[in-house]
LOROVO-524954 format. One record per residue: x, y, z of N, C-alpha, C, CB in turn; residue in three letters. Coordinates in pm, whole numbers, padded with zeros to 5 digits, always signed. Glycine has a CB too. Layout:
BEGIN
XYZXYZXYZXYZAla
...
end
This chain:
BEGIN
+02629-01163+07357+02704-01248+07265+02657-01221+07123+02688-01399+07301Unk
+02761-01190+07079+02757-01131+06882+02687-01305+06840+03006-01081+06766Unk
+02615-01262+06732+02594-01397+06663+02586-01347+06502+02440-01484+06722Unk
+02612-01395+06426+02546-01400+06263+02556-01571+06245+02663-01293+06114Unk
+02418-01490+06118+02378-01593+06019+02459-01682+05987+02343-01549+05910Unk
+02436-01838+05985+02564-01918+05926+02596-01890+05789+02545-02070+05929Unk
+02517-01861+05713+02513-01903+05552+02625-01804+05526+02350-01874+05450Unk
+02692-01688+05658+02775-01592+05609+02936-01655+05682+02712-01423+05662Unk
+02891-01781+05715+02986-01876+05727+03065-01952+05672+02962-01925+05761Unk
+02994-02025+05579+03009-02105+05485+02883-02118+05365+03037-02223+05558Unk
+02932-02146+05240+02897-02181+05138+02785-02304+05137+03010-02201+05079Unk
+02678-02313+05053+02625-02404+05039+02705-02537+04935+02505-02345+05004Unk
+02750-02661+04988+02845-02788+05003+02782-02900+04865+02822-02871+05194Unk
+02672-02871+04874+02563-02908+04789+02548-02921+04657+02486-02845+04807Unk
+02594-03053+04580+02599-03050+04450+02551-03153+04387+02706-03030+04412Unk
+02479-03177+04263+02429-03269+04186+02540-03293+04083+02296-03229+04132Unk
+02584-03432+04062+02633-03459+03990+02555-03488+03862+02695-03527+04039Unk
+02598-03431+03737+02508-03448+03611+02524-03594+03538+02548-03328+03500Unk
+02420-03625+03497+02392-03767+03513+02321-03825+03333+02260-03780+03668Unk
+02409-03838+03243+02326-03919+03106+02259-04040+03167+02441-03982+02969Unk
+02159-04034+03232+02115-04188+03286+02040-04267+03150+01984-04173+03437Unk
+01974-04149+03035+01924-04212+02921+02028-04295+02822+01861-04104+02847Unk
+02192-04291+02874+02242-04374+02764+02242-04509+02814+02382-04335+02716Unk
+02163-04612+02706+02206-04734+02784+02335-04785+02794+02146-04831+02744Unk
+02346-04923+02844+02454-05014+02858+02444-05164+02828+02491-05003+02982Unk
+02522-05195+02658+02471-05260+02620+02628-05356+02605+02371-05205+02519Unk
+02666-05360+02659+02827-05448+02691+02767-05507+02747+02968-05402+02766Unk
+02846-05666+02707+02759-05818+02788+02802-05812+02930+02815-06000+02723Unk
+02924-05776+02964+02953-05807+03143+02886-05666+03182+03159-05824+03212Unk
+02818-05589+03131+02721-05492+03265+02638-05579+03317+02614-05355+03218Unk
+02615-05565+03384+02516-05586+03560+02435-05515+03617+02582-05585+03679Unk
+02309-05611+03615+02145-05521+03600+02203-05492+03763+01933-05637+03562Unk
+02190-05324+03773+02156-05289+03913+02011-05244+03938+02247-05180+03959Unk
+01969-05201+04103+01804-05170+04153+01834-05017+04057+01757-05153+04386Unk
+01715-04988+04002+01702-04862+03931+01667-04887+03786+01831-04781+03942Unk
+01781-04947+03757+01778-04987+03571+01656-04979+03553+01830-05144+03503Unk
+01609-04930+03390+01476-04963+03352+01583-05055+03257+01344-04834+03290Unk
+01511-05197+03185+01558-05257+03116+01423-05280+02966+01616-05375+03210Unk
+01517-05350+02891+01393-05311+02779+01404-05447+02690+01426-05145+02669Unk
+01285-05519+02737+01228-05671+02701+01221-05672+02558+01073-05709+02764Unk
+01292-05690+02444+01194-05736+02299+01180-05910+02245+01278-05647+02150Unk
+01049-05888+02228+01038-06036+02236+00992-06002+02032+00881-06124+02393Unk
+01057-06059+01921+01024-05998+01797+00876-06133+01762+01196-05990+01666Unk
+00860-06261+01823+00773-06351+01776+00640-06320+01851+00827-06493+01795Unk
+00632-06221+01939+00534-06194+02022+00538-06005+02091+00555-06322+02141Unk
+00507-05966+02000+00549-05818+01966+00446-05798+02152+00463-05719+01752Unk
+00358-05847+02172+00270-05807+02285+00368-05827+02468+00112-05933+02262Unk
+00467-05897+02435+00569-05941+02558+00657-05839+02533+00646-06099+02557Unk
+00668-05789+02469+00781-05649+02463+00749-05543+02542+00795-05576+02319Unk
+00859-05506+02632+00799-05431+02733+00944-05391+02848+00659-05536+02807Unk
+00900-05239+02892+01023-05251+02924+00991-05228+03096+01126-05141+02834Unk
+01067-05237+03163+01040-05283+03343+01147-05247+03410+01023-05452+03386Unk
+01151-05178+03518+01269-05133+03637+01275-05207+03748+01255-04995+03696Unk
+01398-05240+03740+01436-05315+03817+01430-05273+03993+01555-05340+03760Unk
+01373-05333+04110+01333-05260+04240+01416-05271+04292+01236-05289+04319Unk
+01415-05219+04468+01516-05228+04529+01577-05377+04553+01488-05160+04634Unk
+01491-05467+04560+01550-05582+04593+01597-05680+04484+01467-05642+04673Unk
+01563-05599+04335+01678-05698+04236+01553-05756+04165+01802-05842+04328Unk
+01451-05698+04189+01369-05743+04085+01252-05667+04006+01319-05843+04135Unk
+01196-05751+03900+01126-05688+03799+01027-05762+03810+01178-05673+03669Unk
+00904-05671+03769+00732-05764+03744+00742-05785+03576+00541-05635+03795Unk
+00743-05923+03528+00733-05897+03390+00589-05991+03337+00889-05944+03313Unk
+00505-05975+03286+00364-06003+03225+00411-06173+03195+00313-05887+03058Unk
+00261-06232+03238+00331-06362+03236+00375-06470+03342+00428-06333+03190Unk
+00490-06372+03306+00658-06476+03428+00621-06447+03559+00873-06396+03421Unk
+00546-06317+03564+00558-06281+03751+00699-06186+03767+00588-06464+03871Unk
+00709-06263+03885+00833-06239+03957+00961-06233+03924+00842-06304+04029Unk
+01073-06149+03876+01230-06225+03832+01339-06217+03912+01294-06171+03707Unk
+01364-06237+03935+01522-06178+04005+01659-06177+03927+01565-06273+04131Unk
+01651-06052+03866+01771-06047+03812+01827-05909+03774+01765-06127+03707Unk
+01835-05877+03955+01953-05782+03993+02107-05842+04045+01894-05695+04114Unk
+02205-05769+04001+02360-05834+04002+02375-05937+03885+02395-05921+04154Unk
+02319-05936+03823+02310-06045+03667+02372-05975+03556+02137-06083+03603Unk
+02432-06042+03468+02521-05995+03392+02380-05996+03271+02682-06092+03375Unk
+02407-05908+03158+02272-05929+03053+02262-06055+02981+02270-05822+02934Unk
+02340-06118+02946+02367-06258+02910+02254-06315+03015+02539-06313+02934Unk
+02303-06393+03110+02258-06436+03217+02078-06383+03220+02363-06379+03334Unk
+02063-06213+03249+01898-06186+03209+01808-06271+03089+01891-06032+03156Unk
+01889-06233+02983+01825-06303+02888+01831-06484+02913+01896-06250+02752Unk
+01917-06552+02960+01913-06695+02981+01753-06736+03088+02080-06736+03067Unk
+01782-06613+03163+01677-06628+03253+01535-06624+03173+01689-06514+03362Unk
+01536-06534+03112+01377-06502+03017+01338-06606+02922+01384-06360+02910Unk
+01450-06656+02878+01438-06804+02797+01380-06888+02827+01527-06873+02778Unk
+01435-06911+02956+01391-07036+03054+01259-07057+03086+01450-07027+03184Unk
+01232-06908+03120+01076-06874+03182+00929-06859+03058+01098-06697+03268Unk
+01019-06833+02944+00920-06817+02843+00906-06954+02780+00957-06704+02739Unk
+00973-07090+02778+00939-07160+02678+00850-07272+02707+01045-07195+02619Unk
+00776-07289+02867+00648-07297+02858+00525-07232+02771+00633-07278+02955Unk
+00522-07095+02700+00470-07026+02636+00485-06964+02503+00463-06976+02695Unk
+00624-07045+02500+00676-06984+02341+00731-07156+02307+00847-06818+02341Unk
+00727-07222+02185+00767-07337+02144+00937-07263+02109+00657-07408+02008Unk
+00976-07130+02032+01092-07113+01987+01101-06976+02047+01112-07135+01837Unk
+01114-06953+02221+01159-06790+02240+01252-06723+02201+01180-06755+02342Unk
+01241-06643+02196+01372-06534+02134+01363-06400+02177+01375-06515+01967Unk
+01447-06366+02297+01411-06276+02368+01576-06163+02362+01351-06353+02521Unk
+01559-06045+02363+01672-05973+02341+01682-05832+02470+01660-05922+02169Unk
+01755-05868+02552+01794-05775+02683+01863-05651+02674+01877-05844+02770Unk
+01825-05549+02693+01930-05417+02678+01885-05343+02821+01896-05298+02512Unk
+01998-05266+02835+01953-05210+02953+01926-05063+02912+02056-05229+03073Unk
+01820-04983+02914+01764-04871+02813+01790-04762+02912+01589-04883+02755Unk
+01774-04771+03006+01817-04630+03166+01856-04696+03258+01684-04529+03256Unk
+01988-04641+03283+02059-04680+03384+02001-04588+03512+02213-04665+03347Unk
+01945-04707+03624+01941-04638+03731+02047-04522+03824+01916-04730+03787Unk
+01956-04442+03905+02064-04350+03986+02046-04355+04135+02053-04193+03946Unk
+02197-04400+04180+02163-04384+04344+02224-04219+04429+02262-04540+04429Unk
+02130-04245+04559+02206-04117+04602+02314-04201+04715+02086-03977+04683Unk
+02429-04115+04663+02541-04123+04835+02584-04010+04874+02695-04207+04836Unk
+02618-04049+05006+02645-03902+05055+02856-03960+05090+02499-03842+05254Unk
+02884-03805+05060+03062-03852+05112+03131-03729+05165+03178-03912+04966Unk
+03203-03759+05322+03211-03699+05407+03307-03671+05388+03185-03729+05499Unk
+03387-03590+05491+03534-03603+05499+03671-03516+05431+03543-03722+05456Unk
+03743-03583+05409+03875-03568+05311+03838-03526+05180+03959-03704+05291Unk
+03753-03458+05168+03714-03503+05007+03726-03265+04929+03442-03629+05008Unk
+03741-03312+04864+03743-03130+04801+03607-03097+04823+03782-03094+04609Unk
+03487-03151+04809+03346-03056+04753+03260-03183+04876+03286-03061+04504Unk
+03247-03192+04998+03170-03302+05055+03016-03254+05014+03199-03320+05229Unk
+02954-03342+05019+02760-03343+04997+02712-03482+04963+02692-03236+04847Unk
+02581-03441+04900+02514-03560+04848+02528-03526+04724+02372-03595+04890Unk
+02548-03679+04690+02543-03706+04505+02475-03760+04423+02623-03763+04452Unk
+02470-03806+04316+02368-03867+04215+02483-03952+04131+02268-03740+04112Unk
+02492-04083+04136+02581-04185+04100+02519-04302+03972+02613-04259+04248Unk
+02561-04371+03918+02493-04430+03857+02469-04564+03930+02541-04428+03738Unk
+02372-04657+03927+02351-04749+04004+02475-04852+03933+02188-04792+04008Unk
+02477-04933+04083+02597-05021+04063+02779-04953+04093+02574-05066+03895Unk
+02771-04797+04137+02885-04751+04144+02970-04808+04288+02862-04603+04131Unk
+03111-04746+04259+03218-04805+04351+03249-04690+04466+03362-04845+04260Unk
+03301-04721+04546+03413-04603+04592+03493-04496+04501+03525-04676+04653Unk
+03564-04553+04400+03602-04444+04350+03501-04309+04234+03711-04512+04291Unk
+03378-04410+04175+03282-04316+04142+03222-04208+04264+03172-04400+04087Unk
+03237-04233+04382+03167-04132+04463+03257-04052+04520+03083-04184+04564Unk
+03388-04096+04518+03524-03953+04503+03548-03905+04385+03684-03989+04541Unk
+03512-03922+04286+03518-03854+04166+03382-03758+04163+03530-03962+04043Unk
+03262-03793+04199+03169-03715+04253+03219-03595+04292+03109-03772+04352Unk
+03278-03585+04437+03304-03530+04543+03420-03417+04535+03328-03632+04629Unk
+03492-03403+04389+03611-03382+04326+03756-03467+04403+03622-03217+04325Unk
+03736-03572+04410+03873-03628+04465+03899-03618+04569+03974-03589+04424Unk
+04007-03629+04641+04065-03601+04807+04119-03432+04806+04234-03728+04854Unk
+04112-03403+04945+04173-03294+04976+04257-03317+04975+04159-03235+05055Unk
+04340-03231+05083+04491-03249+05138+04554-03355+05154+04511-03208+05246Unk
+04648-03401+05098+04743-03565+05165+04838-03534+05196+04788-03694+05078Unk
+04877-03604+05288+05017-03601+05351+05044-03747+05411+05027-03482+05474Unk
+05138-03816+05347+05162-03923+05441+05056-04043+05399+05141-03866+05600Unk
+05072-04148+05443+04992-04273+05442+04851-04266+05462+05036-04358+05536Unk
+04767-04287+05364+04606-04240+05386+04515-04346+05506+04516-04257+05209Unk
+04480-04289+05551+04384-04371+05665+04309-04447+05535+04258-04254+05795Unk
+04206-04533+05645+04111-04639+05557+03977-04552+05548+04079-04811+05642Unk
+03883-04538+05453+03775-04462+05443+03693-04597+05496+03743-04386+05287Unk
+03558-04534+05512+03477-04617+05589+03338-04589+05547+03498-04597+05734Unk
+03275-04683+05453+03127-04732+05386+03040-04759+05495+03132-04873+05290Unk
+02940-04680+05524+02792-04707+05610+02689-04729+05481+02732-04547+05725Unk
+02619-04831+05446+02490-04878+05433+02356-04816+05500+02502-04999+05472Unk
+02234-04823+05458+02139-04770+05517+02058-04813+05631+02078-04751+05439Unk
+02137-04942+05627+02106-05050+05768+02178-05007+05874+02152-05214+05754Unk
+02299-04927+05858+02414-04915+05966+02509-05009+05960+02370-04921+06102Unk
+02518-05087+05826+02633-05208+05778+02794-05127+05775+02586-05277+05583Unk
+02898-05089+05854+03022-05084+05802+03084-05142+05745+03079-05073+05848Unk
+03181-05065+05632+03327-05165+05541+03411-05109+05538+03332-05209+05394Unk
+03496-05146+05599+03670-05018+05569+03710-05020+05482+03813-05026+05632Unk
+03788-04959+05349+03802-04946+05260+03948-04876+05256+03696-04902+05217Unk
+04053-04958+05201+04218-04926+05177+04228-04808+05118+04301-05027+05085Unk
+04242-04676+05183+04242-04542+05016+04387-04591+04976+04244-04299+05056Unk
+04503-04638+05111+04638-04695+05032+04630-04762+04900+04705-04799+05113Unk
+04546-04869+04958+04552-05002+04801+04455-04926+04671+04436-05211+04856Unk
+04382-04868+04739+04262-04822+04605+04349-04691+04539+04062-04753+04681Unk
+04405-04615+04558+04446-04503+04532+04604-04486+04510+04396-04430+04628Unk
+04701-04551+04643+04839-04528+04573+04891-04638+04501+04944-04491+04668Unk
+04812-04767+04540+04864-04926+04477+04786-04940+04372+04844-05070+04576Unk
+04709-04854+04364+04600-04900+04222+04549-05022+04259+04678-04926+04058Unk
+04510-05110+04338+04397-05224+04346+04299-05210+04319+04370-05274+04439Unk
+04235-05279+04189+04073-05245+04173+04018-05355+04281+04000-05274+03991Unk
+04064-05464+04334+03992-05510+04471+03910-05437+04570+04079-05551+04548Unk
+04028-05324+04571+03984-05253+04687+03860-05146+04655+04111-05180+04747Unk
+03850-05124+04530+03732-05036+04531+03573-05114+04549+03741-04956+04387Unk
+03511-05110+04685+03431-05127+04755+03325-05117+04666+03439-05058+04859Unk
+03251-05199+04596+03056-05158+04550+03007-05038+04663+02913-05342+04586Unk
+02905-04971+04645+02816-04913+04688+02683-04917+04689+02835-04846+04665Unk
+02575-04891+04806+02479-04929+04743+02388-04754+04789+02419-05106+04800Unk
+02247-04794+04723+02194-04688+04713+02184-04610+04835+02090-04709+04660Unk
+02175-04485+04891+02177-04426+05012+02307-04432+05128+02064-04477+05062Unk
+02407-04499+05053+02556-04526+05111+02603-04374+05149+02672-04606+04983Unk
+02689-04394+05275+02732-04287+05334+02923-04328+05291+02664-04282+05521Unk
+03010-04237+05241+03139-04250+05228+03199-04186+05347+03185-04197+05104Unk
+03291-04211+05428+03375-04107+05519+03475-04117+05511+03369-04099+05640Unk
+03568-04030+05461+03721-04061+05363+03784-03944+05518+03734-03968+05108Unk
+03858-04012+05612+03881-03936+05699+04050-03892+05603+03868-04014+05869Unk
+04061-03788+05684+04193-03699+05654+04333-03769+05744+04158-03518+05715Unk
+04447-03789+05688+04589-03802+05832+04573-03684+05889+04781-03812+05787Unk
+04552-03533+05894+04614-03410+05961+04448-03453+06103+04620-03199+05818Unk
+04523-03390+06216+04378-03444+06324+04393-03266+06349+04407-03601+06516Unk
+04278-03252+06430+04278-03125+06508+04145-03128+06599+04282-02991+06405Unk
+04154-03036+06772+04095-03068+06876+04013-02974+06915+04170-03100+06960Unk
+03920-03004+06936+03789-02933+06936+03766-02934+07108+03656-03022+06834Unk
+03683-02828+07105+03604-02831+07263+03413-02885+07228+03612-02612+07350Unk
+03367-02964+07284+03222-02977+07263+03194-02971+07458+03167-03155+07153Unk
+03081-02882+07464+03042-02851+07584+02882-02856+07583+03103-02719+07624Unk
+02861-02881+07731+02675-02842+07734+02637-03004+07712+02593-02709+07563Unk
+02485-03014+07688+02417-03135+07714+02467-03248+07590+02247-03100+07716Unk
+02612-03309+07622+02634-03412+07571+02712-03495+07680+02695-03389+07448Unk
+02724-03637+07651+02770-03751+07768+02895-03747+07781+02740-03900+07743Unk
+03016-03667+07710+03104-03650+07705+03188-03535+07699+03107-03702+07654Unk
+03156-03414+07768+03214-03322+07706+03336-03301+07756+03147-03220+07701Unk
+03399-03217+07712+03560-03165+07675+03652-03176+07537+03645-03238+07766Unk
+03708-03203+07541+03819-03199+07411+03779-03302+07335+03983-03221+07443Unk
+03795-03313+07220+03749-03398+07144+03863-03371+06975+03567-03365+07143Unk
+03919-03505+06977+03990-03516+06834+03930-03560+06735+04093-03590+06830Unk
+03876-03429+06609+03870-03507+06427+03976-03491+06373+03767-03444+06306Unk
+03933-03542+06259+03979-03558+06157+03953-03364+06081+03897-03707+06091Unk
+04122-03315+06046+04064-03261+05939+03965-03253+05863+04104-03271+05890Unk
+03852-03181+05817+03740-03181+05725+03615-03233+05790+03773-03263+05603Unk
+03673-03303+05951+03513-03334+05960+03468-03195+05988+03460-03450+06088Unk
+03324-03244+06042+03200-03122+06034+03150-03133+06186+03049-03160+05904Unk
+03057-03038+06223+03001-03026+06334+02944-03147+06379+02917-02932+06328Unk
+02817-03198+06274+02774-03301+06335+02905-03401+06411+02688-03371+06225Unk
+02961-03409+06330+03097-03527+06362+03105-03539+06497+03259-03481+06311Unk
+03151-03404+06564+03198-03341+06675+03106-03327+06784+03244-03223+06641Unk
+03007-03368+06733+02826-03373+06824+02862-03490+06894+02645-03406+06714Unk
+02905-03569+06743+02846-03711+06751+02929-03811+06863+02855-03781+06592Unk
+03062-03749+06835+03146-03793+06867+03166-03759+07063+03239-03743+06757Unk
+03112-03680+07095+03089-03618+07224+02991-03654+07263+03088-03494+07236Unk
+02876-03706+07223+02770-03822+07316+02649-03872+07187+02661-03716+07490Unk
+02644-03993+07219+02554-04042+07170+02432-04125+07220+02607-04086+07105Unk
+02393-04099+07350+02292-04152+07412+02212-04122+07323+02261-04117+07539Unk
+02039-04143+07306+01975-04161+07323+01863-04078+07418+02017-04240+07324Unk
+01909-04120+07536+01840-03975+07661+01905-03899+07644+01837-03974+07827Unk
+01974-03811+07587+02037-03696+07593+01937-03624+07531+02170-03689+07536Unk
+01919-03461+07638+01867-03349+07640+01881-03237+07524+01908-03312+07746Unk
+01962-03285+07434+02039-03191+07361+01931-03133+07242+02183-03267+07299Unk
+01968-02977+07307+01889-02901+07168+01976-02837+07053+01797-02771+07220Unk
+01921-02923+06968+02019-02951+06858+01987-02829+06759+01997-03109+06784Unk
+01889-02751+06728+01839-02663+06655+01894-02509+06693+01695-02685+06667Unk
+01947-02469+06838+02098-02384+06854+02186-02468+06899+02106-02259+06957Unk
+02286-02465+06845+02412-02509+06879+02495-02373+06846+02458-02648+06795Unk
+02568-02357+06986+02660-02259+06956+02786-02283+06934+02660-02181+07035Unk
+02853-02196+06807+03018-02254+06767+03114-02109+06806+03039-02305+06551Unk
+03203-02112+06870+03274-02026+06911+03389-02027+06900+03257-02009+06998Unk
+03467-01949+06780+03549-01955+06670+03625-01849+06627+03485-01988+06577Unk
+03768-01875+06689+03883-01758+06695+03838-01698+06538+04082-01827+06713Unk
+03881-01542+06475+03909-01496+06362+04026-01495+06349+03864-01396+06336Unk
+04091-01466+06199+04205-01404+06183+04251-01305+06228+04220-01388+06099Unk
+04150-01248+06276+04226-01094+06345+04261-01141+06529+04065-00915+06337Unk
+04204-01230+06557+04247-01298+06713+04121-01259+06760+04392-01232+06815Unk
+04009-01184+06710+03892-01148+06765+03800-01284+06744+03838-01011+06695Unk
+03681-01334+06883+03615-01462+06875+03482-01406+06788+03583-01538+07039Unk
+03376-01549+06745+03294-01487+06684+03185-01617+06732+03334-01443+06522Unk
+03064-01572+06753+03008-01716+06807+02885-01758+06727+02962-01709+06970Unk
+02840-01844+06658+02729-01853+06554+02656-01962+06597+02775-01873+06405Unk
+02542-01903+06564+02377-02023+06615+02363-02104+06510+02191-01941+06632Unk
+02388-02232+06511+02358-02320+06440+02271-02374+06438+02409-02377+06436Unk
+02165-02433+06329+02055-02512+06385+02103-02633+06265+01871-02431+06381Unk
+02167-02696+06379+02237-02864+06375+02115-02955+06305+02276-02942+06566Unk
+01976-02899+06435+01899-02986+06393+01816-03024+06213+01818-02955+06492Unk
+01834-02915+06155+01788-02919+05988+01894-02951+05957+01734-02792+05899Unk
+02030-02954+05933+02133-03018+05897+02064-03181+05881+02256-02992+06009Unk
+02040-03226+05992+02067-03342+06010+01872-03429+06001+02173-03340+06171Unk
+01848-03323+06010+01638-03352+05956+01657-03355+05774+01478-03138+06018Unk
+01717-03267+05704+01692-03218+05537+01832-03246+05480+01646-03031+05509Unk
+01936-03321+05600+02085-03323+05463+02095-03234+05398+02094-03420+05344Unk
+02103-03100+05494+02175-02965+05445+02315-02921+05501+02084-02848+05478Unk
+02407-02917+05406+02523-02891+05443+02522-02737+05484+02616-02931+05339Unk
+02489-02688+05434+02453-02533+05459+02481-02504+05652+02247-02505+05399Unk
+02470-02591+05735+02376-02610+05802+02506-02682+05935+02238-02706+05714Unk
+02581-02712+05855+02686-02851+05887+02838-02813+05891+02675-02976+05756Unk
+02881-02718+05989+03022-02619+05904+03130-02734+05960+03069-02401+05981Unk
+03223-02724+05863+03343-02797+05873+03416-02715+05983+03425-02810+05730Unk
+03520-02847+06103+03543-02740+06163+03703-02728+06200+03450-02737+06276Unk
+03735-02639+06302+03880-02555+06262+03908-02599+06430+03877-02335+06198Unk
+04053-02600+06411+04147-02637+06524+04105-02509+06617+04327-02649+06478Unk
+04049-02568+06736+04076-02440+06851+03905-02453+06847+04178-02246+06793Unk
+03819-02493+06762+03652-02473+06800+03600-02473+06925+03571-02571+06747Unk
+03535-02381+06961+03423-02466+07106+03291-02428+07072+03446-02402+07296Unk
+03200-02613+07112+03087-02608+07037+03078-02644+07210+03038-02704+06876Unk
+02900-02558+07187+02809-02563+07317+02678-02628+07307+02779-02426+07365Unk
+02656-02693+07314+02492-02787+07324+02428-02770+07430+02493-02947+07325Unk
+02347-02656+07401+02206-02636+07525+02153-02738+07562+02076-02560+07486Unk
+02114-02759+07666+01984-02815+07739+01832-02802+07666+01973-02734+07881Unk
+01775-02895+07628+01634-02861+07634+01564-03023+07717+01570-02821+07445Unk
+01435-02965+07694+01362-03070+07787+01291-03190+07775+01286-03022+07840Unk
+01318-03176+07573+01277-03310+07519+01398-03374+07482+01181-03305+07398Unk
+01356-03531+07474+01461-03575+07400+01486-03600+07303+01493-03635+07420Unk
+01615-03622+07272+01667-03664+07165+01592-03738+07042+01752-03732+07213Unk
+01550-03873+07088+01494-04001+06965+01562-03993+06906+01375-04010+06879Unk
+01499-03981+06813+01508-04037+06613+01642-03947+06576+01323-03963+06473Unk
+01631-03834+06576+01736-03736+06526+01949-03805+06648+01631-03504+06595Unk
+01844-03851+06784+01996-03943+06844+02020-04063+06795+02002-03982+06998Unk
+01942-04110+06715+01916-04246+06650+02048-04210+06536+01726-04277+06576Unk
+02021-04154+06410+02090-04093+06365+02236-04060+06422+02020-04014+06347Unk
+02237-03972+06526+02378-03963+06552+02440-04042+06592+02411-03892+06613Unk
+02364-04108+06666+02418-04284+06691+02530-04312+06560+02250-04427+06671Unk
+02429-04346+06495+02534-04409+06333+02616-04339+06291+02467-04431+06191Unk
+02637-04173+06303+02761-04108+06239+02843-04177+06334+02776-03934+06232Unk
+02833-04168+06430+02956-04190+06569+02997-04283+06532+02924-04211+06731Unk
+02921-04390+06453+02984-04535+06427+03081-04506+06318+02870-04658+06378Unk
+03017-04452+06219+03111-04423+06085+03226-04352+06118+03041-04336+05972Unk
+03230-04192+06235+03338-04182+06210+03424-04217+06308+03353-04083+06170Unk
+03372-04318+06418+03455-04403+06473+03510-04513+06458+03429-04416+06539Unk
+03434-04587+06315+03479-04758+06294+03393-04803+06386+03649-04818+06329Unk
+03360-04802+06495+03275-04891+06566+03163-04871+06590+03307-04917+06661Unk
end
């Protein structure tokens, strides 16, 4: 059995979105997100001036006060808060809030999308900042399925691309949070073969644009499953009608979030999952949750 290199497969998927995170945001309805560095001036007490990033859970250590919580707070609101807290210590505080670096989250977005990978977003972004990431949607045809938001907990949210995209609803554009997974499935489907050590094998329907893992995932997700994920074989008509069969190692795909690694796949595929003699865990843990995302359940 012929094999080559994947990388002479596909392209590396992989892109950083470029990011002014040094301009602040100094409009009263912005909203301290986790990341922000924000920048304290206190002008009657030059020694309380100080500037502090906001953590994952929405808060800042500020000298003094301690503890704050004021992530999802509009800057108005920050500063009301610092008032409050300083005038045990100040007879006349006067405290002035800017947000000096806007934090950056990473998401990753699957799917329907022109350029899929991981991105660099500004904290506090929506659904439509992480398809603008991604360069927009691929192919449309017809009434768009609902895209579908995973959290880093394994939290799902379906998300209208109808209302967000052909109705224009800003309702519908979904918050995001840091380490958010997007899966903007495609209308066009096409049927795959997945064979070898998964709980399900035979035919299997994606979505246009999904990817291998998808097609893993989607063909078993135990837990005890045997599956050696580091060859996976893909066996894949050419244009000339001649087959071509390529060793994948699924498993760094899905260890390092390398698309490189992850080929999108084509009507008529047959993927083979060897046997090995350890199991699964952590890396089935994982596929667990794609299966959820790109199943809804």
């Amino acid at each position: 059995m012929k094999r080559r290199p994947l990388l002479a497969l596909i392209a590396c998927l992989c892109y950083v979105l470029p990011i002014d995170a040094s301009a602040g945001r100094l409009v009263g309805d912005a909203r301290v997100e986790p990341g922000d560095t924000l920048s304290v001036e206190v002008p009657n007490d030059p020694a309380l001036s100080k500037s502090v990033v906001v953590m994952n859970d929405g808060a800042v250590i500020y000298p003094v006060l301690g503890r704050l919580s004021v992530g999802d707070r509009t800057l108005p609101q920050v500063q009301a808060l610092f008032l409050q807290r300083l005038r045990p210590y100040e007879r006349h505080p006067d405290v002035s809030i800017s947000i000096a670096q806007t934090g950056v989250w990473d998401v990753t977005v699957l799917g329907n999308v022109k350029t899929p990978g991981k991105y660099q977003v500004r904290s506090g972004a929506h659904v439509a900042d992480a398809l603008a990431a991604a360069g927009g949607l691929g192919p449309t045809d017809g009434p768009l399925p609902d895209a579908r938001v995973m959290d880093r907990s394994g939290n799902l949210q379906s998300v209208s691309m109808q209302a967000l995209l052909r109705a224009g609803d800003p309702t519908a554009d979904a918050r995001l949070t840091n380490g958010a997974t997007l899966y903007v499935p495609s209308a066009a489907t096409i049927d795959v073969s997945v064979l070898g050590a998964v709980d399900r094998a035979g035919q299997i329907e994606l979505h246009a644009g999904d990817r291998l893992s998808m097609a893993v995932a989607k063909a078993g997700e135990s837990t005890s499953a045997k599956s050696d994920l580091s060859h996976v074989f893909l066996t894949r008509e050419l244009a000339n009608g001649a087959k071509q069969t390529y060793d994948i190692n699924l498993y760094q795909a899905l260890q390092n979030n390398d698309p490189r690694f992850d080929v999108p796949m084509q009507k008529g595929d047959v993927v083979f999952v060897p046997e090995t003699s350890q199991k699964g865990g952590f890396l089935w843990g994982g596929m667990i949750l794609l299966r959820r995302l790109v199943l809804g359940y």
